[in-house]
N, C-alpha and C positions, 0 to 999 in steps of 0.2 A: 948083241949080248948085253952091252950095257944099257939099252933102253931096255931091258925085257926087265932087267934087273930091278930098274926105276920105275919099271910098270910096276913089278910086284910089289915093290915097296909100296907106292902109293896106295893100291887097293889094300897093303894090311889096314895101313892107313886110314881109308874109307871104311874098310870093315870094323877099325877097333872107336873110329867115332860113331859110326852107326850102332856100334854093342854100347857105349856112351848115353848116344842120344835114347835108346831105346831105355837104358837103367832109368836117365829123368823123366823120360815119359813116365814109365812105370810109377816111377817117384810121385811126379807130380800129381798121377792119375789118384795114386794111393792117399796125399794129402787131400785132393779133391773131395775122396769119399771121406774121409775123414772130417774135413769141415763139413761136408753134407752131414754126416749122422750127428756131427755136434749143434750143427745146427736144428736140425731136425730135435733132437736132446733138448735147445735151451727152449725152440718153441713149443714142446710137448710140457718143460717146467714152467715156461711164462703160464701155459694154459693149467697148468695145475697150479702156479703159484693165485692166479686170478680165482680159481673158485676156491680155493683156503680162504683167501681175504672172502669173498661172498659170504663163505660160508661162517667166519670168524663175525662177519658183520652180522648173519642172523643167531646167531648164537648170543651175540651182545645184547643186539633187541630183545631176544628171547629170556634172557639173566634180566634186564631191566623190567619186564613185565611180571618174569617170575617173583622181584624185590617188590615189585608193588602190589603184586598178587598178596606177599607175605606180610607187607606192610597193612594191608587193607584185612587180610585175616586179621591179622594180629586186634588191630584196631574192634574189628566184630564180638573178638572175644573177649576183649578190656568190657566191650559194651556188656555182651551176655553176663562175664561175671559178676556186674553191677548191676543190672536187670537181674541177676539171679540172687543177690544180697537185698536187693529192694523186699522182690517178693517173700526172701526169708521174712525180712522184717513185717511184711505187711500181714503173711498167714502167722505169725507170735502176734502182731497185734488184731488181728480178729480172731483169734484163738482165744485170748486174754478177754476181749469184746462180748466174745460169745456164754466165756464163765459168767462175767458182768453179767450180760443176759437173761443166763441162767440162775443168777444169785435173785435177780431183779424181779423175775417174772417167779420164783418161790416168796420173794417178799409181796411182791404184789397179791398172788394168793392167800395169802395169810393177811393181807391188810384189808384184802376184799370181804375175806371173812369178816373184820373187826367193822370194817366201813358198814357193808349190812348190819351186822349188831348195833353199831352207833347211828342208823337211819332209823331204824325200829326203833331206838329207843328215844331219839328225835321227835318222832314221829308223833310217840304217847306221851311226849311230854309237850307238844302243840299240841296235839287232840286234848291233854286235862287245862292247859292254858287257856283253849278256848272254852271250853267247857266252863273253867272260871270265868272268863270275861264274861258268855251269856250270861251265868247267875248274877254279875253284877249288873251285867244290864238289867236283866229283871226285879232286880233289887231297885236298881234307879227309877224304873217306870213306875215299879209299885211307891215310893217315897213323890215321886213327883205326883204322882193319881192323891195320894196320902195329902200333898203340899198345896193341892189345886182345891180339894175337898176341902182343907182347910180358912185356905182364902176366903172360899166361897161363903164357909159358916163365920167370916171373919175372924180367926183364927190366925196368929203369929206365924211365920215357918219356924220358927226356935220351938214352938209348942208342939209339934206333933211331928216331928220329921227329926232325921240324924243328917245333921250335917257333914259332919263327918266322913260319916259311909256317902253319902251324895258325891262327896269332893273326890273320894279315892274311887269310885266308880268311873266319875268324867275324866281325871286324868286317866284313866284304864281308857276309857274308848278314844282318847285325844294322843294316844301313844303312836308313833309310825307302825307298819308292819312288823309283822314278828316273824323271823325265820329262822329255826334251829338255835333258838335261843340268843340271834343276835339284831340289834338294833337296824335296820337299814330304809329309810324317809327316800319317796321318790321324787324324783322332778317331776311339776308339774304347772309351771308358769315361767314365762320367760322376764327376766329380772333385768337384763343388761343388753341391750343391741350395739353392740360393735359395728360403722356403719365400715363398707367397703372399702377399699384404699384409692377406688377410682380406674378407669382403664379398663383395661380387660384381661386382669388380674383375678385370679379363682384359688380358693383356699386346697391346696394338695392334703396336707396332713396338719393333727392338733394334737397335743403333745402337755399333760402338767410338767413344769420344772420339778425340782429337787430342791432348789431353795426359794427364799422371797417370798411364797405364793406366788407364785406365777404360772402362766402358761404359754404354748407356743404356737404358730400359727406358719406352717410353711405355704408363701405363695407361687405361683407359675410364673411371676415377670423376676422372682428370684429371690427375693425379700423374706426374711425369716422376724417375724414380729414378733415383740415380748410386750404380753399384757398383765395387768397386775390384776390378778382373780379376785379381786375385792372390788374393784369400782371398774373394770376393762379399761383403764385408760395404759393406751401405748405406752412402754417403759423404754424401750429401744431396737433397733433395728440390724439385724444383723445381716449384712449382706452377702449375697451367692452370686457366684456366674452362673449359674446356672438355675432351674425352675426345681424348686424344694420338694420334693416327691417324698421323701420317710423321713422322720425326726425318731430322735430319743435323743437324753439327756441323762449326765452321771454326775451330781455336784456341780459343781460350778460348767463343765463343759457341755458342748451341745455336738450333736451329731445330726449331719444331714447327709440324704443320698441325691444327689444331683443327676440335672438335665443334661449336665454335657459330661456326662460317664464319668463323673469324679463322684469321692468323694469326702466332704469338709467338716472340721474341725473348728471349733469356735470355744474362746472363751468366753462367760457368760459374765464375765467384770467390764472385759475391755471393751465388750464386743468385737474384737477382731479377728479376723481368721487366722487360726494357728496351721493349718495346713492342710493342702488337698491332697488324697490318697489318690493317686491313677494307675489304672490297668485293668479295668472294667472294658467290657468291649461294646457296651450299652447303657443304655440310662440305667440308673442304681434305681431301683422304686423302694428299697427296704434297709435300715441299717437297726444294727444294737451294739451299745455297751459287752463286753463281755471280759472274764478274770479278775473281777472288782474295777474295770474300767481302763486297764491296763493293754486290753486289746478290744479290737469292734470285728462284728461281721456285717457285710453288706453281701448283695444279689440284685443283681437287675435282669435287662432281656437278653445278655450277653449267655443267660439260663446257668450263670456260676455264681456259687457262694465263696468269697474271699474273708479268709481269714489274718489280719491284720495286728504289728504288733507297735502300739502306741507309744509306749513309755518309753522307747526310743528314740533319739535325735532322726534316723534313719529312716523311719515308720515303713519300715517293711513290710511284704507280704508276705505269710510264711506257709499260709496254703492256699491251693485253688482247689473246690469240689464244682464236678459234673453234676448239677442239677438234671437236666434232661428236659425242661421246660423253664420258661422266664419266671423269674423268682416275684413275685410281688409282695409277700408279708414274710419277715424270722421274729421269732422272738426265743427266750433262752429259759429251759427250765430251773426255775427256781433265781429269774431276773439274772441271775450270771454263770448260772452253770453251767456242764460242761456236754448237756445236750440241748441241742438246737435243734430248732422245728422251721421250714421253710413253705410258705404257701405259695404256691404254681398254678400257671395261666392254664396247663391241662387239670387242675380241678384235687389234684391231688396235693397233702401233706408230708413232708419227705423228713426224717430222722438223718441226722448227725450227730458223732462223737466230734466231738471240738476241744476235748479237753484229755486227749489222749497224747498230743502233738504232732498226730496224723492228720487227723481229720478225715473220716472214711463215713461212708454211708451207711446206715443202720438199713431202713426198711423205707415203706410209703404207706399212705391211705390215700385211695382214692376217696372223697369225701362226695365233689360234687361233679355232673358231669360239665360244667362252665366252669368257669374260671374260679379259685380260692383267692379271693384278694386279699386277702388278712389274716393272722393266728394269734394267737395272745393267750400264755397260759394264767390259769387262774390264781388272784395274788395269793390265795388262802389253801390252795389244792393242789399243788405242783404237779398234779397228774393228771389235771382237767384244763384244756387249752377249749378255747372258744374259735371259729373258724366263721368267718365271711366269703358268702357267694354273693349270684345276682339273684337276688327277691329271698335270700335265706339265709340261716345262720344254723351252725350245729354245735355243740358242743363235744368235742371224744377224751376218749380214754387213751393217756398216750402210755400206761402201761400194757395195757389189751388191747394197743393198736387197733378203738372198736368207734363206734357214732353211740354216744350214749343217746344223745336227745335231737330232733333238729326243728326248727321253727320257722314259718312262714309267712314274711311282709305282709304288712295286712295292706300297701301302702304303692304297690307295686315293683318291678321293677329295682335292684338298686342302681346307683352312680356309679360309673367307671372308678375303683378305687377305694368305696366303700368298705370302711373298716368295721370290727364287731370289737367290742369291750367289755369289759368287766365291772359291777360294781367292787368299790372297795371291800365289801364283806363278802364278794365270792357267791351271793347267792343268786345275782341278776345277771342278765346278759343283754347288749343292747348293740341296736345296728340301725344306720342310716339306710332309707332307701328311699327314691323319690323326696316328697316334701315331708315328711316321716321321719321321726327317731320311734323305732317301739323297743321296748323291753320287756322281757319276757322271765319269768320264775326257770333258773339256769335247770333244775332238776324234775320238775311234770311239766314244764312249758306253758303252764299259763300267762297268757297275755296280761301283765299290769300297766300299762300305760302304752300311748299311743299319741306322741308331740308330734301337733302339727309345725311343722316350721315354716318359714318366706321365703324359702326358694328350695333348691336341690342339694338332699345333705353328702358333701362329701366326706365328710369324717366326724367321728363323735370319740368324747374323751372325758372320762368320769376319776374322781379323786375323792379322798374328805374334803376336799376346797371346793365341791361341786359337778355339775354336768354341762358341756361345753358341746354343741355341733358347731361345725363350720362348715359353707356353704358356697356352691358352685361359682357363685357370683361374689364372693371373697369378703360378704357380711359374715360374724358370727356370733352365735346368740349362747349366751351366760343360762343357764335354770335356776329359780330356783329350787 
């Protein structure tokens, strides 16, 4: 009985560990799952925690392309609003251009009228001039038949003849030409030979000064020579880096377009160069004075006209215009005005306002189908420019944008560069070609003269101090 007892006991025993062991199973099973699903939990956040950062990192790149998206708009639209202020200003100033224009071309009309009237009336008063000369020549012949008979019966000239009348007859025939009532004597001998400088040095451009009597002589090895128009002897030299391709002069200073894309400045005391202008993208072949001297424009094969501003320490550039073709001749209406005329290697005449502070393109003439190597308005006509081709010259209408006249080398051919000029009274026009200066009556084109010269003229240059060519081989020859 008492082992039964001791059994029983023991088995509560076993059974109340076994209910024990079985609660920590359960327990422990129950923890089990529970780290399992927390596990499961933190690597289900790892993996959501990893694509937030992905996705926070494309989102960042995405804000930083968005900021330079907006940066770079922004920047577009700083640009268009100033592109779009430009062109405000540009359509007011060819709006204001176009008035001009239209003021100009009714002036023009109404001058055109007065200009006919004042040609006609030109015209009858050399038709009654001449008219007078013959009578005086007949007058003279009949006095000298009068003064021969005389002799003959041996008879005094004081006895049967007017002296008088004889005397004011021959200065009547001894008078230069007459045109439109004004005095103008042609060249027609060569006075002064300037011999060469030597090398193989060739005369580009010839130019009168403004003071001294003097003229100018730009050569290819760079050399800008000042000759004194009275005797051609050398006065001084002013030197270039580069081969002197266009001259002008304003007072005391000189202006040159240069070989090595500049272009110089000189004082005509010191002789020394006051400053090279650069930003040319090619040789300068053209420059001018312009605003009384206070600014220049040049053009070369860079096919731009730079407008420049002198009177400053700085000497800036303050416009550039698109030519559209290499620039070879400017010149300025009315020597400084505030329209410019530009001659080009496609044959055409090109207008600019230069004196608006824009600087914009007015219109063109196509004049020739070759090259226009030179323009030059007339000193007496501000509205008639003279124009240089190869073997031709014309002269236009730069209000009627028209050819009034044009004329044809008698001589061949011109030089690479050959310029056309003016006489000082406006009524002659004259052009190198070949071994040839001719000159021609600017308004019916009659040919008056036809200089032979000693070599190839590349440039001719006429003043009251005279008529000057200079010549391929870097002689040049004085007229008288």
């Amino acid at each position: 009985m008492a082992a039964e007892g001791q059994t029983s006991g023991l088995q509560r025993r076993v059974n109340d560990l076994q209910e024990e062991l079985a609660v920590k199973y359960k327990k422990d099973a129950e923890e089990a799952n529970t780290k399992l699903e927390l596990t499961t939990q933190v690597l289900t956040l790892k993996g959501q925690l990893e694509e937030s950062t992905t996705l926070v990192a494309t989102l960042k790149a995405s804000l930083v392309a968005a900021q330079e998206r907006e940066a770079d708009l922004s920047a577009k639209v700083t640009d268009l609003m100033s592109d779009n202020e430009l062109m405000r200003v540009e359509v007011e100033s060819l709006r204001d251009m176009l008035t001009k224009a239209e003021e100009r071309a009714r002036a023009a009309e109404a001058e055109n009228v007065a200009l006919v009237d004042r040609i006609v009336k030109e015209k009858d008063a050399a038709a009654a001039q001449i008219n007078e000369m013959n009578a005086l020549v007949e007058l003279l012949q009949n006095q000298l038949k009068v003064r021969d008979n005389a002799e003959a019966a041996g008879v005094g000239v004081g006895d049967g003849g007017d002296p008088a009348s004889a005397a004011s007859a021959a200065s009547v025939l001894s008078t230069p030409s007459t045109y439109h009532g004004m005095l103008q004597s042609l060249p027609s001998s060569v006075r002064v030979r300037v011999p060469p400088p030597g090398g193989d040095a060739s005369c580009n451009a010839v130019r009168f000064g403004d003071v001294d009597r003097t003229f100018l002589v730009g050569f290819s090895d760079g050399g800008i020579k000042v000759f004194d128009n009275a005797t051609g002897d050398e006065k001084r030299v002013l030197h270039a880096p580069g081969a002197a391709l266009g001259l002008d002069t304003c007072g005391e200073w000189v202006l040159a377009g240069l070989g090595d894309k500049s272009v110089g400045l000189w004082s005509m005391k010191s002789g020394r160069l006051r400053q090279r202008l650069l930003g040319h993208g090619g040789v300068v072949h053209a420059v001018r004075f312009c605003h009384g001297g206070r600014g220049c424009v040049s053009g070369g094969a860079d096919r731009c006209l730079r407008i420049w501003d002198i009177s400053r320490p700085t000497y800036a550039c303050r416009h550039t215009l698109r030519g559209g073709s290499t620039v070879l001749g400017i010149d300025l209406e009315g020597g400084s005005g505030s329209l410019a005329l530009s001659a080009h290697r496609d044959g055409k005449v090109r207008f600019w306002d230069v004196g608006s502070g824009v600087g914009s393109g007015l219109e063109a003439t196509e004049v020739f189908s070759g090259p226009a190597n030179s323009v030059e308005v007339s000193p007496t006509n501000s509205f008639l420019a003279v124009v240089a081709g190869a073997g031709e010259a014309a002269v236009i209408d730069i209000r009627m944008n028209s050819v009034v006249n044009r004329f044809s080398m008698p001589g061949g051919a011109a030089a690479a560069g050959a310029n056309a000029t003016w006489s000082p009274s406006g009524e002659l026009v004259a052009l190198g070609s070949g071994g040839t200066a001719a000159i021609w009556d600017a308004m019916d084109g009659t040919l008056k003269a036809s200089l032979e010269a000693t070599g190839i003229v590349t440039g001719v240059a006429w003043a009251q101090g005279g008529f000057v060519t200079c010549l391929q081989g870097g002689g040049v020859l004085m007229w008288s």
